[in-house]
PDBQT receptor file of N, H, CA, C and O in Angstrom, charges set to zero:
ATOM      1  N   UNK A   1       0.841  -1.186   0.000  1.00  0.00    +0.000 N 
ATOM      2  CA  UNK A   1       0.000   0.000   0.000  1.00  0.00    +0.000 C 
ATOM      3  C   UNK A   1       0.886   1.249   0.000  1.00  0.00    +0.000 C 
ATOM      4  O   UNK A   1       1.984   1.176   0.551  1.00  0.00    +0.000 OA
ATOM      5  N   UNK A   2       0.504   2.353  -0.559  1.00  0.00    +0.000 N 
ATOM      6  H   UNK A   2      -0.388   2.413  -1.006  1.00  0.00    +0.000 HD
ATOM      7  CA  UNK A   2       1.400   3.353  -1.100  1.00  0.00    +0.000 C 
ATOM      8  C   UNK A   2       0.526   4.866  -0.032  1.00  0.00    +0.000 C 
ATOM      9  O   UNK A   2      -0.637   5.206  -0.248  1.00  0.00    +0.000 OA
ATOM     10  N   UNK A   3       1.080   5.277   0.632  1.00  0.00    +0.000 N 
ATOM     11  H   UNK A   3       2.025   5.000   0.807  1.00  0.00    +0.000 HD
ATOM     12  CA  UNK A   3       1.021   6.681   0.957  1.00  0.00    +0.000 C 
ATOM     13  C   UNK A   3       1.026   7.915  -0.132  1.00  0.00    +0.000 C 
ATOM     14  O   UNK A   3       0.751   9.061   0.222  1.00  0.00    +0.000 OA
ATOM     15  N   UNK A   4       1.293   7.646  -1.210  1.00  0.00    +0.000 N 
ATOM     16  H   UNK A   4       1.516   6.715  -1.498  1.00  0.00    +0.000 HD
ATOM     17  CA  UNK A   4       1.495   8.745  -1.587  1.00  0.00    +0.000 C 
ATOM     18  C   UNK A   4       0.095   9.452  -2.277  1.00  0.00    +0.000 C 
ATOM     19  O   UNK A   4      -0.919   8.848  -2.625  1.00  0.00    +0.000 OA
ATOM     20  N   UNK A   5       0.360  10.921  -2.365  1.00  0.00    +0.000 N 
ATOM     21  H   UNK A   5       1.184  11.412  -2.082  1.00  0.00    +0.000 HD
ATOM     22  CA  UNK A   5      -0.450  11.449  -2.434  1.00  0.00    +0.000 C 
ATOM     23  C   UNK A   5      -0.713  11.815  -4.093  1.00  0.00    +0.000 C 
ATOM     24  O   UNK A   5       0.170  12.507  -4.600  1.00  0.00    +0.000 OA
ATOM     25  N   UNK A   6      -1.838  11.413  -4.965  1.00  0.00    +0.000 N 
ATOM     26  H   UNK A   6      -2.555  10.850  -4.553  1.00  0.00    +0.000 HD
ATOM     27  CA  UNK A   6      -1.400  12.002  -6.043  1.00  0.00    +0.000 C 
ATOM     28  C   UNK A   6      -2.452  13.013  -6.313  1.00  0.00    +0.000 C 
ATOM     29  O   UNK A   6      -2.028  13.882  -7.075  1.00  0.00    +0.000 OA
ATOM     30  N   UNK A   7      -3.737  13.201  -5.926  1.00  0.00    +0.000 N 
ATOM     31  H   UNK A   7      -4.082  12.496  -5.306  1.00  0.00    +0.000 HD
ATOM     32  CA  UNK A   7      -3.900  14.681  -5.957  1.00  0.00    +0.000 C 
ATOM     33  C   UNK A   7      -3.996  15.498  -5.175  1.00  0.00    +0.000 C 
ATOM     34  O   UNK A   7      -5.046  15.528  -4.534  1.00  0.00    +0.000 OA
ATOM     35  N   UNK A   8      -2.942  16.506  -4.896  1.00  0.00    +0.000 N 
ATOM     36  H   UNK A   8      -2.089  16.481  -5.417  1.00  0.00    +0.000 HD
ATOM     37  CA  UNK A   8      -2.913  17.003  -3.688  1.00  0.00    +0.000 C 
ATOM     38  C   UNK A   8      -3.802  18.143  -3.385  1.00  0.00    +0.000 C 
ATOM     39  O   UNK A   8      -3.861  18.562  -2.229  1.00  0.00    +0.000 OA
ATOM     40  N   UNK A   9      -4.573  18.735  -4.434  1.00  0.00    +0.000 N 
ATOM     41  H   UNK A   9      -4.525  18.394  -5.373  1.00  0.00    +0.000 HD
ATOM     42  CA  UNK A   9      -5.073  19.661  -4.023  1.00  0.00    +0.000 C 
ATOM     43  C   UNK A   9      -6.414  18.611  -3.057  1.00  0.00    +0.000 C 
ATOM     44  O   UNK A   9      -6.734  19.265  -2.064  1.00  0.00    +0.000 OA
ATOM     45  N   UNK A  10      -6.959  17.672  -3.098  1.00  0.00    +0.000 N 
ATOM     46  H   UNK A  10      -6.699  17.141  -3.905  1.00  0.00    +0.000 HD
ATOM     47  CA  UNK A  10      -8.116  17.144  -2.549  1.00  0.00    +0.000 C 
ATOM     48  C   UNK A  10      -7.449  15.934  -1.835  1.00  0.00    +0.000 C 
ATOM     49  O   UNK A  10      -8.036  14.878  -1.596  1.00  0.00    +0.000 OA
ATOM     50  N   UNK A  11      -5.907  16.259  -1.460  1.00  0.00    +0.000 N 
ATOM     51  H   UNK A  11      -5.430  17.117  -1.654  1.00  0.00    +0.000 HD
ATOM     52  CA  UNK A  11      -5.238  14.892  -0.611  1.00  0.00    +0.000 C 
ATOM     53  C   UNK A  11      -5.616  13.097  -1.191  1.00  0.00    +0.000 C 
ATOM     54  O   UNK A  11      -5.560  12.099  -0.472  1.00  0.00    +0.000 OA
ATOM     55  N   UNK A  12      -5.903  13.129  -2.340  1.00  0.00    +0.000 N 
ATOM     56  H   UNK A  12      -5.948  13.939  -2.924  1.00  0.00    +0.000 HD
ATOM     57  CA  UNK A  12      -5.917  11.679  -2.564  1.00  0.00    +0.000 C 
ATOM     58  C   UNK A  12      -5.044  10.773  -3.035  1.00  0.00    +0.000 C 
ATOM     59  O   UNK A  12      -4.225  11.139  -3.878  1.00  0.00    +0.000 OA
ATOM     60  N   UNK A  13      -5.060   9.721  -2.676  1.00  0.00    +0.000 N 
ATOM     61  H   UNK A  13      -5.726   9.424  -1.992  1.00  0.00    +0.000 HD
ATOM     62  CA  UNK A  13      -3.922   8.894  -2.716  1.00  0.00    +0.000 C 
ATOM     63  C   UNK A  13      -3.991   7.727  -3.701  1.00  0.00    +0.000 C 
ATOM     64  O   UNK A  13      -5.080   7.212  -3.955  1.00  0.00    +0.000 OA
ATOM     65  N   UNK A  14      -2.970   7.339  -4.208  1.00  0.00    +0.000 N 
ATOM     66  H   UNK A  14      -2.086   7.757  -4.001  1.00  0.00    +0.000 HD
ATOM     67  CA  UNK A  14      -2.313   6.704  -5.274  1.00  0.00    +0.000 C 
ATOM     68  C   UNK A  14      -3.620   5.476  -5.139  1.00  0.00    +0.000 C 
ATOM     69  O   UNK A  14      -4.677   5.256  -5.731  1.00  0.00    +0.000 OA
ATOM     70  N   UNK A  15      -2.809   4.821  -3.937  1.00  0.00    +0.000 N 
ATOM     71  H   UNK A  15      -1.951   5.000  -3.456  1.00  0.00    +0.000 HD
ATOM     72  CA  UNK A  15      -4.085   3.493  -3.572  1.00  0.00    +0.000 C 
ATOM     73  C   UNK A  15      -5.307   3.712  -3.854  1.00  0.00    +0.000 C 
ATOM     74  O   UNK A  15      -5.903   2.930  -4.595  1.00  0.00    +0.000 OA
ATOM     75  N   UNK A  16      -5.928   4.818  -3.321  1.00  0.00    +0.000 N 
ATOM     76  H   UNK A  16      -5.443   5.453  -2.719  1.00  0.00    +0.000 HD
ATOM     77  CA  UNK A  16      -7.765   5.328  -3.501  1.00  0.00    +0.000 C 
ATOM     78  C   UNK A  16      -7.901   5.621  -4.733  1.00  0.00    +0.000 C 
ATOM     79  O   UNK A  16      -9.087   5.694  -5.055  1.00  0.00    +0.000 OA
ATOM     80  N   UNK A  17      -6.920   5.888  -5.843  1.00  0.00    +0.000 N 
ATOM     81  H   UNK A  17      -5.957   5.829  -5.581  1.00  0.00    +0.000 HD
ATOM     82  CA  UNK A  17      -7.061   5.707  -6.939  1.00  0.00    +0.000 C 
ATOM     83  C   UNK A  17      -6.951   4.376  -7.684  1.00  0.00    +0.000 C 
ATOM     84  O   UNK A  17      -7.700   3.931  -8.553  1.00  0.00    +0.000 OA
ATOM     85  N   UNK A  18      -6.114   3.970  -7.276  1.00  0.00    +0.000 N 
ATOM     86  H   UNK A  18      -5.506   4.333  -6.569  1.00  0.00    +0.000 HD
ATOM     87  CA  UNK A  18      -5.917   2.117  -8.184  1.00  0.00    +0.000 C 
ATOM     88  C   UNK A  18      -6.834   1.791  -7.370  1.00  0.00    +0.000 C 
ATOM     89  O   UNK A  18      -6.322   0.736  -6.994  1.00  0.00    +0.000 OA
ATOM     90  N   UNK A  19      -7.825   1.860  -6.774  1.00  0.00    +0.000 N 
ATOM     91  H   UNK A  19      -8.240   2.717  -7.079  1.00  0.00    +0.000 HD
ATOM     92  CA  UNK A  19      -8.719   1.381  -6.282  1.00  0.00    +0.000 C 
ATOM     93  C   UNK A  19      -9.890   1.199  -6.768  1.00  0.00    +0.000 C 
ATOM     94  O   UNK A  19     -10.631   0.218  -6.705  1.00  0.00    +0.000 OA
ATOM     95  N   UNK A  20     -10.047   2.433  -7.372  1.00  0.00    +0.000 N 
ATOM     96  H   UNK A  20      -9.446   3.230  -7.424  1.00  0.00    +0.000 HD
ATOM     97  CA  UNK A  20     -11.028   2.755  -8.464  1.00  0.00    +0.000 C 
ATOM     98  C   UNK A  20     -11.501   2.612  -9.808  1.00  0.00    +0.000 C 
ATOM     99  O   UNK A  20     -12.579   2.535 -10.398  1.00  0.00    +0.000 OA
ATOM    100  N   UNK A  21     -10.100   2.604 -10.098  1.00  0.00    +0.000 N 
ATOM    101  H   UNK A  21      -9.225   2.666  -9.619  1.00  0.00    +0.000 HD
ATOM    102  CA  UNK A  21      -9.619   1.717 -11.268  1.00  0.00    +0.000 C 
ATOM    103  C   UNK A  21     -10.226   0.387 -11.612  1.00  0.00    +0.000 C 
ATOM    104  O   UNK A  21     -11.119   0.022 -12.377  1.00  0.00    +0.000 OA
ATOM    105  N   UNK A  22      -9.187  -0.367 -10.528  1.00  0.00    +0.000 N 
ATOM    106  H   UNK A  22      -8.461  -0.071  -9.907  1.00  0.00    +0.000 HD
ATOM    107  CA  UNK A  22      -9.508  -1.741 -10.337  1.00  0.00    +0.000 C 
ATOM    108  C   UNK A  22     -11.554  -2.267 -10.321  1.00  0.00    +0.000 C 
ATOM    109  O   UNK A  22     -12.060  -3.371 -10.522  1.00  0.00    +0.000 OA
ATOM    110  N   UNK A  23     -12.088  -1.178 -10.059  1.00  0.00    +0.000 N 
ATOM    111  H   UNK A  23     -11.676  -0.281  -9.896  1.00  0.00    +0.000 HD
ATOM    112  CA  UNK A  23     -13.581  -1.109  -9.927  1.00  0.00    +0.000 C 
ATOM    113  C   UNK A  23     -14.445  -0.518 -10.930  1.00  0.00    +0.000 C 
ATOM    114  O   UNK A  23     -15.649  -0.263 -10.923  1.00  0.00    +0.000 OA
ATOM    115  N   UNK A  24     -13.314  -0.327 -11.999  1.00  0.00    +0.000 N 
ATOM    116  H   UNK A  24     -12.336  -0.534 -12.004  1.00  0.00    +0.000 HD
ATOM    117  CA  UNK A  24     -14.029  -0.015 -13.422  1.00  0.00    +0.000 C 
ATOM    118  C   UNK A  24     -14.232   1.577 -13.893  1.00  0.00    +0.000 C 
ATOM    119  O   UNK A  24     -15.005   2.021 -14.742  1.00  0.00    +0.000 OA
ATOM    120  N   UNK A  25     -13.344   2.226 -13.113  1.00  0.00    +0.000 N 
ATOM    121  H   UNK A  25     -12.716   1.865 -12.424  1.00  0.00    +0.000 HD
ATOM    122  CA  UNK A  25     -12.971   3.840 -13.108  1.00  0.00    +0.000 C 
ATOM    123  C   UNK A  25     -11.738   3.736 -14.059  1.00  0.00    +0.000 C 
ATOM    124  O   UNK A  25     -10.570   3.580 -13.704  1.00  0.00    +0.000 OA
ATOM    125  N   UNK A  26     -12.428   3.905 -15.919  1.00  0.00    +0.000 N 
ATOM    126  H   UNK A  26     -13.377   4.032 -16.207  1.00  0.00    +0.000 HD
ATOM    127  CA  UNK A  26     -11.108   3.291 -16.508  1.00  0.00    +0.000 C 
ATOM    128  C   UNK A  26     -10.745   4.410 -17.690  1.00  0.00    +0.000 C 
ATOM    129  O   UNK A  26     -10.166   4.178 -18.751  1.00  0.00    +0.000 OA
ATOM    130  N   UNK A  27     -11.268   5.742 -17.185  1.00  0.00    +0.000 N 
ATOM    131  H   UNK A  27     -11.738   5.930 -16.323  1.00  0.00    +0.000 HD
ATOM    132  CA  UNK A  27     -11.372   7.153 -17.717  1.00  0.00    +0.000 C 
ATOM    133  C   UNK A  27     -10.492   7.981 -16.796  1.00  0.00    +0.000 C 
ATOM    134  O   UNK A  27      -9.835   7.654 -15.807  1.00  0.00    +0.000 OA
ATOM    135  N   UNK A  28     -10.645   8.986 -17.321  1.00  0.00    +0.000 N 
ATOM    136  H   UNK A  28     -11.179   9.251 -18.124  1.00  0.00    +0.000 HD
ATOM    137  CA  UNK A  28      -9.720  10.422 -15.832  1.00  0.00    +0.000 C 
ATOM    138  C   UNK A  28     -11.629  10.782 -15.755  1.00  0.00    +0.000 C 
ATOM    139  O   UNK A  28     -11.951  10.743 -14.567  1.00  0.00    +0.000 OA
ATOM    140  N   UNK A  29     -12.601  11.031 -16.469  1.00  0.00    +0.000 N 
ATOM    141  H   UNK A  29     -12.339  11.063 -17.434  1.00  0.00    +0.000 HD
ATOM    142  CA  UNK A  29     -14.184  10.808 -15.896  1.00  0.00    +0.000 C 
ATOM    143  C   UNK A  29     -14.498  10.505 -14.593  1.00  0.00    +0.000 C 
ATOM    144  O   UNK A  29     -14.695  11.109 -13.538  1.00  0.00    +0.000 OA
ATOM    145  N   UNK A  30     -14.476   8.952 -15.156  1.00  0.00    +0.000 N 
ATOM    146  H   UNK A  30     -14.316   8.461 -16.013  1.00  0.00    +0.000 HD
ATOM    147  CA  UNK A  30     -14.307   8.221 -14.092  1.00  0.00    +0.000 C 
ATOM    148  C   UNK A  30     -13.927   8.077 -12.387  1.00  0.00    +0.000 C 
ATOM    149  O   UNK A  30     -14.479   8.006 -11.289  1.00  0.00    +0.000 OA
ATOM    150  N   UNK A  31     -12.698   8.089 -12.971  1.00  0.00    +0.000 N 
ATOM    151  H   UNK A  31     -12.249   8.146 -13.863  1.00  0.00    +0.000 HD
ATOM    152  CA  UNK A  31     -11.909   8.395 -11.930  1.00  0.00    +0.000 C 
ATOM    153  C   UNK A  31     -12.256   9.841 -11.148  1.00  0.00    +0.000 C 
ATOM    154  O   UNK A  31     -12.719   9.980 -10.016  1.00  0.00    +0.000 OA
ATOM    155  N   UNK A  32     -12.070  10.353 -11.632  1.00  0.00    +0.000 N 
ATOM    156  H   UNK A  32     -11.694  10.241 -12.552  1.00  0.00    +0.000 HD
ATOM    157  CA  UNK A  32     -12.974  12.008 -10.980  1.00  0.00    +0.000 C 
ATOM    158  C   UNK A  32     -14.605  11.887 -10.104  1.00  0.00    +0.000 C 
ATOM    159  O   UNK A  32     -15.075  12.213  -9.014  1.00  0.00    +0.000 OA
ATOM    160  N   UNK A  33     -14.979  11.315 -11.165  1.00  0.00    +0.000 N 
ATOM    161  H   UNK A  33     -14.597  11.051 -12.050  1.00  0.00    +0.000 HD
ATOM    162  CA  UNK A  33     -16.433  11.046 -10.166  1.00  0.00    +0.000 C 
ATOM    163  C   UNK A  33     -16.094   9.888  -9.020  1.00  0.00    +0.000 C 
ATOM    164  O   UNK A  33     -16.598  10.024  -7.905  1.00  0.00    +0.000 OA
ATOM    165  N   UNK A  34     -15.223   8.727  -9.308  1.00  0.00    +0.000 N 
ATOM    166  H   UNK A  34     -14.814   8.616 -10.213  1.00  0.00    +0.000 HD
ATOM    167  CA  UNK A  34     -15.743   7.535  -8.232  1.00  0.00    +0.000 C 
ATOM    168  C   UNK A  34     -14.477   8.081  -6.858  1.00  0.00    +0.000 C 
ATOM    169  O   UNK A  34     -14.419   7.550  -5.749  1.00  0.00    +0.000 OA
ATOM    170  N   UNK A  35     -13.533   9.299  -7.362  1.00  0.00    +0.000 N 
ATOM    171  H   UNK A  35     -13.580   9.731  -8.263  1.00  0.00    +0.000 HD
ATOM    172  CA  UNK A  35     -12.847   9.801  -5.890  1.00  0.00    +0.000 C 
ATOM    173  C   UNK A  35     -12.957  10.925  -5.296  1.00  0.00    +0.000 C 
ATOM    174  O   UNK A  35     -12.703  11.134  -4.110  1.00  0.00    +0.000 OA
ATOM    175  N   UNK A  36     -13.535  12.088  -6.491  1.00  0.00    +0.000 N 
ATOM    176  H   UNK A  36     -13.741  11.918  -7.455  1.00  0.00    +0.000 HD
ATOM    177  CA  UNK A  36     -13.037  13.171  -6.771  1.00  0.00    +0.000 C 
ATOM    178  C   UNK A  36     -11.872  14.149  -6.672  1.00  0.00    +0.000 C 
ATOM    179  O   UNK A  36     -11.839  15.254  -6.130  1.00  0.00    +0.000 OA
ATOM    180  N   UNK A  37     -10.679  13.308  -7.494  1.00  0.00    +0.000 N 
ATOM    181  H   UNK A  37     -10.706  12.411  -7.935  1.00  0.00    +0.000 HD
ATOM    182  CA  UNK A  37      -9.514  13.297  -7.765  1.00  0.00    +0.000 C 
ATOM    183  C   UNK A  37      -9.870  14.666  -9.187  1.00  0.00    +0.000 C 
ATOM    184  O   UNK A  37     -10.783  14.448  -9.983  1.00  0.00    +0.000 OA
ATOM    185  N   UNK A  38      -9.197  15.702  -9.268  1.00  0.00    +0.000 N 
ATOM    186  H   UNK A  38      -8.455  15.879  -8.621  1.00  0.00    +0.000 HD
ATOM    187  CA  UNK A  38      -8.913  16.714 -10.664  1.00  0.00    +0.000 C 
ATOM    188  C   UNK A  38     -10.088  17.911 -10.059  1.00  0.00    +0.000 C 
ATOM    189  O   UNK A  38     -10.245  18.950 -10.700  1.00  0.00    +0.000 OA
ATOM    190  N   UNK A  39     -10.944  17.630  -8.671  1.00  0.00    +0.000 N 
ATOM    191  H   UNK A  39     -10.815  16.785  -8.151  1.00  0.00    +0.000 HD
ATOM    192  CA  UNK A  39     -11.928  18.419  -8.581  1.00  0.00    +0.000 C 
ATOM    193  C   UNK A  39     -11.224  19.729  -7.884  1.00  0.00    +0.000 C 
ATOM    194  O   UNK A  39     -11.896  20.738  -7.668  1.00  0.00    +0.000 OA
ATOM    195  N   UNK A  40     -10.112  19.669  -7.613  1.00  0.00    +0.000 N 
ATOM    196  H   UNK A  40      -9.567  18.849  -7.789  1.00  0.00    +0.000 HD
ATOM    197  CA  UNK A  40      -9.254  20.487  -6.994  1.00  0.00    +0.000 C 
ATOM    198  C   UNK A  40      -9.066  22.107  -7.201  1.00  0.00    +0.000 C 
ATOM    199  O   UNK A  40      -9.872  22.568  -8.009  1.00  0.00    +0.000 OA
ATOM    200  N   UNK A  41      -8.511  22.687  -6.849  1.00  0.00    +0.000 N 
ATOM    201  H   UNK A  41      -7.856  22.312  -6.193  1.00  0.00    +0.000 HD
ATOM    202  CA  UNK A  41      -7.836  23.885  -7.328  1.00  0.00    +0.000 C 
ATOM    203  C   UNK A  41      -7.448  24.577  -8.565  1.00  0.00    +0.000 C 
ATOM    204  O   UNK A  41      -7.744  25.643  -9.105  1.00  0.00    +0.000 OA
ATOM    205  N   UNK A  42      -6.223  22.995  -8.962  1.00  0.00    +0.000 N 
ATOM    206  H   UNK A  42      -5.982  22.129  -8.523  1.00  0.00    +0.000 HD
ATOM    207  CA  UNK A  42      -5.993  23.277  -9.895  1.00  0.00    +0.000 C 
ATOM    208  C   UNK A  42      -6.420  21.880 -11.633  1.00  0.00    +0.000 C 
ATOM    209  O   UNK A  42      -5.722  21.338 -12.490  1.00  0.00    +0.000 OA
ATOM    210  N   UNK A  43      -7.922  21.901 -11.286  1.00  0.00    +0.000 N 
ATOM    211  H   UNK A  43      -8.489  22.341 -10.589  1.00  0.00    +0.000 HD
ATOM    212  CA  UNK A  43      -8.530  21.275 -11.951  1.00  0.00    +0.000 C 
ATOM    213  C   UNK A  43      -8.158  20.406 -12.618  1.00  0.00    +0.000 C 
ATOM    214  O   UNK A  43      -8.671  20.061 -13.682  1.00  0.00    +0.000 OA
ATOM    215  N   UNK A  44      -6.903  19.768 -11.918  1.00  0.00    +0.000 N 
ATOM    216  H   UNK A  44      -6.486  20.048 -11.053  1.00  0.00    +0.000 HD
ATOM    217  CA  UNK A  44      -6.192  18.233 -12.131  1.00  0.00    +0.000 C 
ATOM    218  C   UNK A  44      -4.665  18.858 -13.364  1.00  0.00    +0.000 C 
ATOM    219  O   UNK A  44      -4.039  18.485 -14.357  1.00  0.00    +0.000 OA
ATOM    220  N   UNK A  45      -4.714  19.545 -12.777  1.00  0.00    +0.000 N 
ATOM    221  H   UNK A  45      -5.223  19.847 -11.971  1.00  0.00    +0.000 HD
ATOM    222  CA  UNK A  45      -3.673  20.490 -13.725  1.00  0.00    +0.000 C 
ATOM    223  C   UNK A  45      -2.092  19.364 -13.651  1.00  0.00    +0.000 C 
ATOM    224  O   UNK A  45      -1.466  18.907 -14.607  1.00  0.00    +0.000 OA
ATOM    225  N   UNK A  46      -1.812  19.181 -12.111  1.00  0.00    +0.000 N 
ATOM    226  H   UNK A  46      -2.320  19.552 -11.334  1.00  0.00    +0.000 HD
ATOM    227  CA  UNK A  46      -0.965  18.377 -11.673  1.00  0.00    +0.000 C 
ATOM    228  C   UNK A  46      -1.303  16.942 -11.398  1.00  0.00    +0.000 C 
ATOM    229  O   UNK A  46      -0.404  16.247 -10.924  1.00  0.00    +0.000 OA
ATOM    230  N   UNK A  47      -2.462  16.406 -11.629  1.00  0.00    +0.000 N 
ATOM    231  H   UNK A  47      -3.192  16.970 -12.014  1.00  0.00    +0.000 HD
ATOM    232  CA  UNK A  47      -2.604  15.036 -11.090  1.00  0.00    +0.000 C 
ATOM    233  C   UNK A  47      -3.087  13.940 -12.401  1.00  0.00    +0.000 C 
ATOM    234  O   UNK A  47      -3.086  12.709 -12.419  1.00  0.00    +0.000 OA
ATOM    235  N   UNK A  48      -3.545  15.078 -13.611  1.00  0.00    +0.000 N 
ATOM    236  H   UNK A  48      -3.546  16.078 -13.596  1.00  0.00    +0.000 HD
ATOM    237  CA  UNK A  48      -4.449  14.208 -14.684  1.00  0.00    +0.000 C 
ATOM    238  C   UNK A  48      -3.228  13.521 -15.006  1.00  0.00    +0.000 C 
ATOM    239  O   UNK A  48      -3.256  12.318 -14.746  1.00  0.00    +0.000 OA
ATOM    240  N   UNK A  49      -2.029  14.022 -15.566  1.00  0.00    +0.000 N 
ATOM    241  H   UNK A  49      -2.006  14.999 -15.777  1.00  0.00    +0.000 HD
ATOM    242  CA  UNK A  49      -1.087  13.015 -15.821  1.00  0.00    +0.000 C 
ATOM    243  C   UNK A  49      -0.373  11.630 -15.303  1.00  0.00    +0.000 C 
ATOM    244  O   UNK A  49      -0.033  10.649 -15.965  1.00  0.00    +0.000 OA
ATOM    245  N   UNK A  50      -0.260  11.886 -13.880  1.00  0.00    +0.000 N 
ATOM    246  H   UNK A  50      -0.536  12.682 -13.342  1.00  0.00    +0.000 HD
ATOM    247  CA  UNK A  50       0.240  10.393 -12.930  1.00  0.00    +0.000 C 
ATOM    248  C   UNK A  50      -1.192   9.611 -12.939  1.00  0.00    +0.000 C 
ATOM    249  O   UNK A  50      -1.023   8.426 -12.650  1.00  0.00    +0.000 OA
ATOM    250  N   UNK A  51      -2.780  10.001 -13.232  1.00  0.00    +0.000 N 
ATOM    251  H   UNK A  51      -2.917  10.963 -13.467  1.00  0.00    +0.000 HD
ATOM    252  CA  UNK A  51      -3.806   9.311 -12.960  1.00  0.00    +0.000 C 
ATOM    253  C   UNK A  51      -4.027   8.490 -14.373  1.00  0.00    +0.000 C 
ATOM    254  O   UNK A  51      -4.733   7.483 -14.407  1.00  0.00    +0.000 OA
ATOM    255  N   UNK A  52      -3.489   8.912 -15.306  1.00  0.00    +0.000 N 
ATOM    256  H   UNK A  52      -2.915   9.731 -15.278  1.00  0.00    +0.000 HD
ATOM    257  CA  UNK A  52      -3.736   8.902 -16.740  1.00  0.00    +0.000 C 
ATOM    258  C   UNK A  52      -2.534   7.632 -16.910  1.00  0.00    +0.000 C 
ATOM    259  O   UNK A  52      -2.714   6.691 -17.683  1.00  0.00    +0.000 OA
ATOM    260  N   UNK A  53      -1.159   7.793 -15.965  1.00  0.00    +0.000 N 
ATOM    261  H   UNK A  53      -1.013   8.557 -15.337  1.00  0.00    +0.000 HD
ATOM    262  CA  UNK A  53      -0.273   6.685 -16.258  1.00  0.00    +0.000 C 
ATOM    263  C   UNK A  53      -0.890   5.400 -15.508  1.00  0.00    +0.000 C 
ATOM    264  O   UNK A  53      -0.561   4.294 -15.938  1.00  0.00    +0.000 OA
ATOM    265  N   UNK A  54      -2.009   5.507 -14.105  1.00  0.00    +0.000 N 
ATOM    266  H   UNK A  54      -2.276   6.405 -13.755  1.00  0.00    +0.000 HD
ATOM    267  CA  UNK A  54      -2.002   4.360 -13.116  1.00  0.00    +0.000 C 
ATOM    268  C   UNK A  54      -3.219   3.523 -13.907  1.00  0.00    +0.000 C 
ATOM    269  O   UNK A  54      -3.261   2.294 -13.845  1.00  0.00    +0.000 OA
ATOM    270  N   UNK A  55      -4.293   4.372 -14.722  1.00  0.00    +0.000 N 
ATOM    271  H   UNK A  55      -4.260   5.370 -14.772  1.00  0.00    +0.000 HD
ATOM    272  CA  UNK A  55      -5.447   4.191 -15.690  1.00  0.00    +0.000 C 
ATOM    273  C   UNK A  55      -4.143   3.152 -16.633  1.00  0.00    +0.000 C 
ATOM    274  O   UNK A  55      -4.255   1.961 -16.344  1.00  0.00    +0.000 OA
ATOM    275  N   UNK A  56      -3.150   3.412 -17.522  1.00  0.00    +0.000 N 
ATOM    276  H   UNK A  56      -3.059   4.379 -17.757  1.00  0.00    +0.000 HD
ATOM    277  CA  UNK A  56      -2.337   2.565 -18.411  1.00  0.00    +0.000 C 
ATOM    278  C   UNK A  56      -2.246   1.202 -17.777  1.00  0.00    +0.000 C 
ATOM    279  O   UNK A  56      -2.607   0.117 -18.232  1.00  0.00    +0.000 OA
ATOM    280  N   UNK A  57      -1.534   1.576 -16.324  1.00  0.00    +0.000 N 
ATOM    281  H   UNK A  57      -1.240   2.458 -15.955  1.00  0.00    +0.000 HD
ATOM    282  CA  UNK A  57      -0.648   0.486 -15.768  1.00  0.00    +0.000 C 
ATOM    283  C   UNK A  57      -2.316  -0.625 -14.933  1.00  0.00    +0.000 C 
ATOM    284  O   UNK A  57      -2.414  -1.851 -14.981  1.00  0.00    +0.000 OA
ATOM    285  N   UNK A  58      -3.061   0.080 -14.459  1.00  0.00    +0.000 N 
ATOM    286  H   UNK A  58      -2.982   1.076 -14.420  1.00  0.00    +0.000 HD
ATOM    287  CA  UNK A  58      -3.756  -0.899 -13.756  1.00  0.00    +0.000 C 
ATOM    288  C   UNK A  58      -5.338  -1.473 -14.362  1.00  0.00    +0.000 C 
ATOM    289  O   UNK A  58      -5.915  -2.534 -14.122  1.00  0.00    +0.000 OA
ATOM    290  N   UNK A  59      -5.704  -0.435 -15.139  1.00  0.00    +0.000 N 
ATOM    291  H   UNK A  59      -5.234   0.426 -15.335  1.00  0.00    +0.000 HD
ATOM    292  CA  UNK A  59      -7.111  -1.060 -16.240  1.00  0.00    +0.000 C 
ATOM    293  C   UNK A  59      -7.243  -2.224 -16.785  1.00  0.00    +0.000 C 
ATOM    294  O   UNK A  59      -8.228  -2.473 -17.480  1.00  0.00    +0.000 OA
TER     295      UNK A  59
């Protein structure tokens, strides 16, 4: 299990994302609605990309 944080403006984490994934969150959509991961500040300015690689690696 991974601590890290990948969107930080809404503190969510790597895991709570491959989590989501793994549960058929297989969009940055997706993924936005089932964590609300990109709903941030900076409207995923910094996070669409590492969410967009874990969407490659874990879908």
């Amino acid at each position: 299990m991974s601590d890290k944080i990948i969107c930080l403006c809404k503190g969510i984490s790597e895991d709570t994302i491959i989590d989501a994934i793994k549960n058929g969150a297989d969009t940055i959509e997706k993924v936005k609605e089932a964590t609300g991961a990109t709903t941030g500040h900076c409207h995923g300015s910094r996070c669409k990309g590492p969410i967009e690689e874990l969407i490659a690696k874990y879908k």
